[in-house]
DRENDO-1510 file (C-alpha; in Angstrom, 1 decimal, always signed):
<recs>
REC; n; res; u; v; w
REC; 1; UNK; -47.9; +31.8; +95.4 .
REC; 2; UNK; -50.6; +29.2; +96.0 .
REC; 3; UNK; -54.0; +29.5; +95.0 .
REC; 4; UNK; -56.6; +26.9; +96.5 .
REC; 5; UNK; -59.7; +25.4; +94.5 .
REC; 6; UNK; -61.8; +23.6; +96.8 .
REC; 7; UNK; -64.1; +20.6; +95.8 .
REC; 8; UNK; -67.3; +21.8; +96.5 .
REC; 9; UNK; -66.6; +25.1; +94.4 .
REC; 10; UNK; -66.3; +22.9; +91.5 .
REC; 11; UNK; -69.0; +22.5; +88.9 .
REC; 12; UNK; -71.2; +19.3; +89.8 .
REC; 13; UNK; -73.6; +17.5; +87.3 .
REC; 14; UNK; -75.4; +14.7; +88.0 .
REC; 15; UNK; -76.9; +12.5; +85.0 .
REC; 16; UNK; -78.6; +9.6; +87.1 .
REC; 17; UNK; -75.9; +7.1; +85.3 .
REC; 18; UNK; -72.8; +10.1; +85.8 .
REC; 19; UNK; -72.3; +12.1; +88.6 .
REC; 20; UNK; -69.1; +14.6; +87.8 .
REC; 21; UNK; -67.0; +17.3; +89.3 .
REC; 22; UNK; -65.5; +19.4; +86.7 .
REC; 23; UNK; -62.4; +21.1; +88.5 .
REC; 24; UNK; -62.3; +23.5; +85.1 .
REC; 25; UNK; -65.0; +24.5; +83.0 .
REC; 26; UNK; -66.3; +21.6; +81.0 .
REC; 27; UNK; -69.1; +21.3; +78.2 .
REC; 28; UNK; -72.4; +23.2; +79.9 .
REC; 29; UNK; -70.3; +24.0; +83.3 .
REC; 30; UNK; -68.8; +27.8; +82.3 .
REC; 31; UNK; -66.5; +29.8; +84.9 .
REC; 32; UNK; -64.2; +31.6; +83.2 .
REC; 33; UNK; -61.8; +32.2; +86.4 .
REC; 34; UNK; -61.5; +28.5; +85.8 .
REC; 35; UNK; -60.4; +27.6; +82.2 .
REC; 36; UNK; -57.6; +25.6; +82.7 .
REC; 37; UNK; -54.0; +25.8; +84.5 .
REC; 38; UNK; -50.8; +26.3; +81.9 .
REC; 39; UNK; -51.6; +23.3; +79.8 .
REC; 40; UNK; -54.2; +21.6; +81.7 .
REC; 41; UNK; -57.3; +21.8; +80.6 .
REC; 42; UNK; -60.1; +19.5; +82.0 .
REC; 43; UNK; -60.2; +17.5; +85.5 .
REC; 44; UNK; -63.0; +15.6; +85.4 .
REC; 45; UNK; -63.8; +13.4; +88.7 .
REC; 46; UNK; -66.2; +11.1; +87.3 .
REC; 47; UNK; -68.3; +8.2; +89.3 .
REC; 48; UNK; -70.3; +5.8; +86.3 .
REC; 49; UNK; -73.3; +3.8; +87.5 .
REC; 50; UNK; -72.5; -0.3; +86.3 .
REC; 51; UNK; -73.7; -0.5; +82.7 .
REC; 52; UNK; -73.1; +2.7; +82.0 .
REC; 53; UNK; -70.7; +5.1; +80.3 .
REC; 54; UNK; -69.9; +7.1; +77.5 .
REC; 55; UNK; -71.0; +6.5; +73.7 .
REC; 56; UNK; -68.6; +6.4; +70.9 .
REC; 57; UNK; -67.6; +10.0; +70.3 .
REC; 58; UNK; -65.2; +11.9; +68.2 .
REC; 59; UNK; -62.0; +13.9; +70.1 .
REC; 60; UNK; -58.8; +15.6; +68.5 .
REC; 61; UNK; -55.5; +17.5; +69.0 .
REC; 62; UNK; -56.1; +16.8; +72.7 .
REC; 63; UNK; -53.9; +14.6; +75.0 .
REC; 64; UNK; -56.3; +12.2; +77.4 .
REC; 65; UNK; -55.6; +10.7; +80.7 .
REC; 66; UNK; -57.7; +8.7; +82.7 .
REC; 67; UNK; -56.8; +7.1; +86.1 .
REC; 68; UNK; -59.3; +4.6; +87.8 .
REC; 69; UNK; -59.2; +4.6; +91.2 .
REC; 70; UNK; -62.3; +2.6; +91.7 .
REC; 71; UNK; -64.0; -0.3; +90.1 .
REC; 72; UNK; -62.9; -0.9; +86.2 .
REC; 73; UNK; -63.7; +1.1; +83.1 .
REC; 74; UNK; -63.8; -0.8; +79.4 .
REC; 75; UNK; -61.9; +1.3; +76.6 .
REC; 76; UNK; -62.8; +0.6; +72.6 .
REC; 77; UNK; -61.8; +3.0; +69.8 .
REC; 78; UNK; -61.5; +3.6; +66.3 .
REC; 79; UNK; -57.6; +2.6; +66.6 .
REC; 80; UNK; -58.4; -1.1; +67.3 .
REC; 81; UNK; -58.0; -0.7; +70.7 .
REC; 82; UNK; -60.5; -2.3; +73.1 .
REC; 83; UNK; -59.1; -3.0; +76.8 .
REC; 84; UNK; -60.5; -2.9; +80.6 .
REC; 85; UNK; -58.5; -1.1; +83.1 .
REC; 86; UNK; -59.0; -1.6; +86.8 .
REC; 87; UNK; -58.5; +0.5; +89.8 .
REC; 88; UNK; -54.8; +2.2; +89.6 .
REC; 89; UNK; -54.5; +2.2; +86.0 .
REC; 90; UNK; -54.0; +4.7; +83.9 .
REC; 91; UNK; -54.6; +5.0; +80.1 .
REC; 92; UNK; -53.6; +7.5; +77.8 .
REC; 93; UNK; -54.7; +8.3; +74.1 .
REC; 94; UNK; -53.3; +11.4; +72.1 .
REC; 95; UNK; -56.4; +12.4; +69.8 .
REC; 96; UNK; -54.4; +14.0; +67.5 .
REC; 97; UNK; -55.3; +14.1; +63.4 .
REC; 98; UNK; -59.2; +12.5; +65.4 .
REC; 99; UNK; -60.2; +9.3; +67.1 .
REC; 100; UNK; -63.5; +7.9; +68.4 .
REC; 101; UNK; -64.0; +6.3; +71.7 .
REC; 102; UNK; -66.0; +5.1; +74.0 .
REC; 103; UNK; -65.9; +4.8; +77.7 .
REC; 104; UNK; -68.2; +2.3; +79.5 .
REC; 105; UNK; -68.5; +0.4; +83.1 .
REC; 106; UNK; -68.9; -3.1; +82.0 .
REC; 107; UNK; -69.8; -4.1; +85.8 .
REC; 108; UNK; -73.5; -4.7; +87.0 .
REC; 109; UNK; -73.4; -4.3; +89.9 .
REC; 110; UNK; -70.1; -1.7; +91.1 .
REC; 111; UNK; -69.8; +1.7; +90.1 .
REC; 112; UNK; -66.3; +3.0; +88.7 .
REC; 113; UNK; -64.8; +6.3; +89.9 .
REC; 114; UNK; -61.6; +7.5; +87.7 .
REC; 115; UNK; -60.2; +11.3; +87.1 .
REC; 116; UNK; -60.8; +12.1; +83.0 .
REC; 117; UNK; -58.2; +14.7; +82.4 .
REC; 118; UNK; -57.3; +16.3; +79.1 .
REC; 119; UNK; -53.8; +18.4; +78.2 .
REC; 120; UNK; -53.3; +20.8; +74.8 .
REC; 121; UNK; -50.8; +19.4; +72.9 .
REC; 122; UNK; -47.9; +21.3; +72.4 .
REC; 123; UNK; -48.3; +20.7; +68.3 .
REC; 124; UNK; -51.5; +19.6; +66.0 .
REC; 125; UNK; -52.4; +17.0; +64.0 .
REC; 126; UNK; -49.9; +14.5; +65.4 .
REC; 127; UNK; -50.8; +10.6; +64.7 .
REC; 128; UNK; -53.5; +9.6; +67.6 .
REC; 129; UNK; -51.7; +6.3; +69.6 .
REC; 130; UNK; -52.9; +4.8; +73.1 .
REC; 131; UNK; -51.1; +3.6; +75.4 .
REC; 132; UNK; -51.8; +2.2; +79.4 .
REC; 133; UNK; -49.5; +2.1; +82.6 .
REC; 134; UNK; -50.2; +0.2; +85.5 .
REC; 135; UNK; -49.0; +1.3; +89.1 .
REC; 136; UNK; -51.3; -0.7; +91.6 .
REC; 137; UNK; -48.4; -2.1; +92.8 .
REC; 138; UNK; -46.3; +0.5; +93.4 .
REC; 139; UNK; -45.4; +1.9; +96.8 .
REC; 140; UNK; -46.7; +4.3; +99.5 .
REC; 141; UNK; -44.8; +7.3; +100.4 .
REC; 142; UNK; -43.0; +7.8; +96.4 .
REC; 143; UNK; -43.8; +9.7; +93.7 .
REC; 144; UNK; -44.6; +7.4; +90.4 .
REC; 145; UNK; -43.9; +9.2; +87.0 .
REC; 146; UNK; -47.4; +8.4; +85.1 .
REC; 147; UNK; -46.6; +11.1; +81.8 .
REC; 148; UNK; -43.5; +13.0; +80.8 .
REC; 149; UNK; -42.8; +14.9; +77.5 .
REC; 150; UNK; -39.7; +11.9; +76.7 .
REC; 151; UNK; -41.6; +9.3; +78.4 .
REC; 152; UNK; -38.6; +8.5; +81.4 .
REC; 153; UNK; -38.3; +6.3; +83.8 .
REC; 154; UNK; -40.9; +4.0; +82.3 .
REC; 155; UNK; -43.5; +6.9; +82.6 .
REC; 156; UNK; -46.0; +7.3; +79.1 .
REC; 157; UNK; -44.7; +10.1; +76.6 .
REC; 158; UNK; -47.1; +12.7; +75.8 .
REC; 159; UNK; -47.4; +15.7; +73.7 .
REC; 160; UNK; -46.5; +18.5; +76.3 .
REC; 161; UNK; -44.2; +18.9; +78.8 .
REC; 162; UNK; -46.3; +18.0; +81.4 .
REC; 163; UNK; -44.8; +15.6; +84.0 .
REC; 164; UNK; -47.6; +14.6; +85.9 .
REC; 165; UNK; -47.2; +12.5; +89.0 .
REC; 166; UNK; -48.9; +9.9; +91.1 .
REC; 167; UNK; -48.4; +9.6; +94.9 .
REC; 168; UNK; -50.0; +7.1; +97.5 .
REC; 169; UNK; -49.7; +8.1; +101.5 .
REC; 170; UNK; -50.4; +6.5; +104.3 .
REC; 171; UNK; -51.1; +8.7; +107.3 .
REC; 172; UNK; -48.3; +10.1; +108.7 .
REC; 173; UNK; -46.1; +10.1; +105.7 .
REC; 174; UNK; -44.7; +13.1; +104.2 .
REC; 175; UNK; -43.1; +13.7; +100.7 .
REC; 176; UNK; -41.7; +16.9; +98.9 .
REC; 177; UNK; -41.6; +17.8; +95.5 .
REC; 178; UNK; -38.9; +20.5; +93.8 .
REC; 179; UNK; -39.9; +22.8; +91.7 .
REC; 180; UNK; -37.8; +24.0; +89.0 .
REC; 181; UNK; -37.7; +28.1; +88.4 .
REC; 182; UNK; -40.1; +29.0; +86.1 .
REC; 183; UNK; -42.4; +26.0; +86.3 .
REC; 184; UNK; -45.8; +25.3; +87.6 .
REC; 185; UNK; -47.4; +23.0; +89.6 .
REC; 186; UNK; -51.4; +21.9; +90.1 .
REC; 187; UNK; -52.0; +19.2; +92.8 .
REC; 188; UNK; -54.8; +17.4; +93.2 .
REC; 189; UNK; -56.1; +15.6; +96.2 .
REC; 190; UNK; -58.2; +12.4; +94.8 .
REC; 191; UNK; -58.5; +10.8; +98.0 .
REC; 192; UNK; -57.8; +11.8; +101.7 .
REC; 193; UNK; -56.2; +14.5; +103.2 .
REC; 194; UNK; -53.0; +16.4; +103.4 .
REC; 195; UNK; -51.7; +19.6; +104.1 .
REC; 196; UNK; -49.6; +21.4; +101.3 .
REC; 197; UNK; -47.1; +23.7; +102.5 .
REC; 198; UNK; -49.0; +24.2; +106.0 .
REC; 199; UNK; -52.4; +24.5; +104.0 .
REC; 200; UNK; -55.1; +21.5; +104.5 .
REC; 201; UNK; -56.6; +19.8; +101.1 .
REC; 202; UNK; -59.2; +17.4; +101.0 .
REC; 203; UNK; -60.1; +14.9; +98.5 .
REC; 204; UNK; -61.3; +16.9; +95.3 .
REC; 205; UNK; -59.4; +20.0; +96.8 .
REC; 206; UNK; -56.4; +21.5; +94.3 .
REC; 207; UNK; -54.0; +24.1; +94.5 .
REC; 208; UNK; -52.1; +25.9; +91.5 .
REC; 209; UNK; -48.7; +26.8; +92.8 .
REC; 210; UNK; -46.3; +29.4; +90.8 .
REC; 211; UNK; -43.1; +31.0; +92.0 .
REC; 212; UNK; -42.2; +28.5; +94.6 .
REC; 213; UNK; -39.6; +26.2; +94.8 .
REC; 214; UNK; -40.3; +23.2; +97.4 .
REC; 215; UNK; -44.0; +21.7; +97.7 .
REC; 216; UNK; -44.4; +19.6; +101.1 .
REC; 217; UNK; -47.0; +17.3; +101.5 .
REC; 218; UNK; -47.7; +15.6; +104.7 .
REC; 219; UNK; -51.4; +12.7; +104.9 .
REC; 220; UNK; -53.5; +13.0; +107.6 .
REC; 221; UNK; -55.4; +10.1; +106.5 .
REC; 222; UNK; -54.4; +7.6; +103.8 .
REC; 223; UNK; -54.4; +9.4; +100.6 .
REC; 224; UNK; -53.4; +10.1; +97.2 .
REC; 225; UNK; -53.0; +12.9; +95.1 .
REC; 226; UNK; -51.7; +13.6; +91.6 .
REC; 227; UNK; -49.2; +16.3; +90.9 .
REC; 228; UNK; -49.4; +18.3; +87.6 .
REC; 229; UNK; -45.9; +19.9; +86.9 .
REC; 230; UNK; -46.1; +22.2; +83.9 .
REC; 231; UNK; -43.9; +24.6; +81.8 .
</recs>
């Protein structure tokens, strides 16, 4: 079973320094067919004007993801932390007992487009930590482990069992991902185009997918999508 959220069905918002898709519903964006997926919460597709960004702000018991895949985005929080990631970066922060943060585009003159995506935890009140994974360099046409619950294969443990998974395409290419019975998958098109199982996804297009076993991706364009598997 597949069902299909398509980008422009998504709440938009647009600040003059933000303009944001929210792929679930997020702060004043409500839709309550669209509270989440299993134990993903939030996809935000966020695009920060230079000098802008997010003020220091409190979060807890939630597990945070971003992954940049334009321009750069400067992190600081109240663990110490205060680093700039860059397009195909990824940084991850478990909120846990609380932590503030702020989020801010230290360019002035390039915009930064990243997905903000949040997870539940699968317990409370755990010590927040950050942590950062690089995979600019890693190849077309694979599927690069970004979380896991034991943190494998060099991927970032989290606080769920959430594989989630990063894949770049060039056109032409095609790539499959297993899925095991009784798990769930959510795939999100950031760039591009492809066609899952026979159906076409567009860049901000999604899909949950439940009670199959084999998802097959295939770019029409270059591409790349992230893919959510969840217990």
């Amino acid at each position: 079973m597949m069902t299909i959220r398509k980008s422009n069905e998504r709440g938009h918002v647009r600040h003059g320094w933000l303009d944001t898709y929210h792929t679930f519903s997020f702060a004043d964006y409500h839709d309550p067919q669209w509270m989440g997926f299993r134990s993903l919460r939030v996809i935000n597709d966020d695009l920060i004007m230079p000098g802008e960004g997010f003020g220091t702000h409190p979060h807890r018991d939630m597990e945070i993801i971003t992954y940049v895949l334009a321009g750069a985005l400067e992190h600081r929080d109240s663990l110490g932390n205060g680093r700039v990631i860059r397009a195909g970066e990824c940084q991850y922060m478990a909120a846990g007992t609380g932590v503030q943060h702020s989020e801010f585009n230290p360019s002035s003159d390039e915009a930064v487009h990243l997905l903000q995506i949040w997870i539940l935890p699968d317990a409370k009140g755990v010590t927040p930590r950050y942590a950062e994974r690089s995979l600019r360099d890693a190849p077309a046409g694979q599927w690069q482990l970004m979380t896991s619950k034991t943190g494998r294969d060099g991927s970032v443990a989290i606080h769920q069992d959430a594989d989630l998974q990063l894949a770049r395409l060039e056109a032409g290419q095609k790539l499959s991902h297993a899925l095991a019975r009784e798990r769930h998958a959510w795939l999100h098109v950031a760039e591009g185009e492809v066609s899952l199982n026979g159906t076409t996804l567009s860049g901000g297009d999604a899909a949950a997918v439940s009670e199959e076993t084999t998802l097959n991706l295939t770019a029409s364009k270059p591409s790349q999508v992230l893919l959510f598997d969840l217990n």
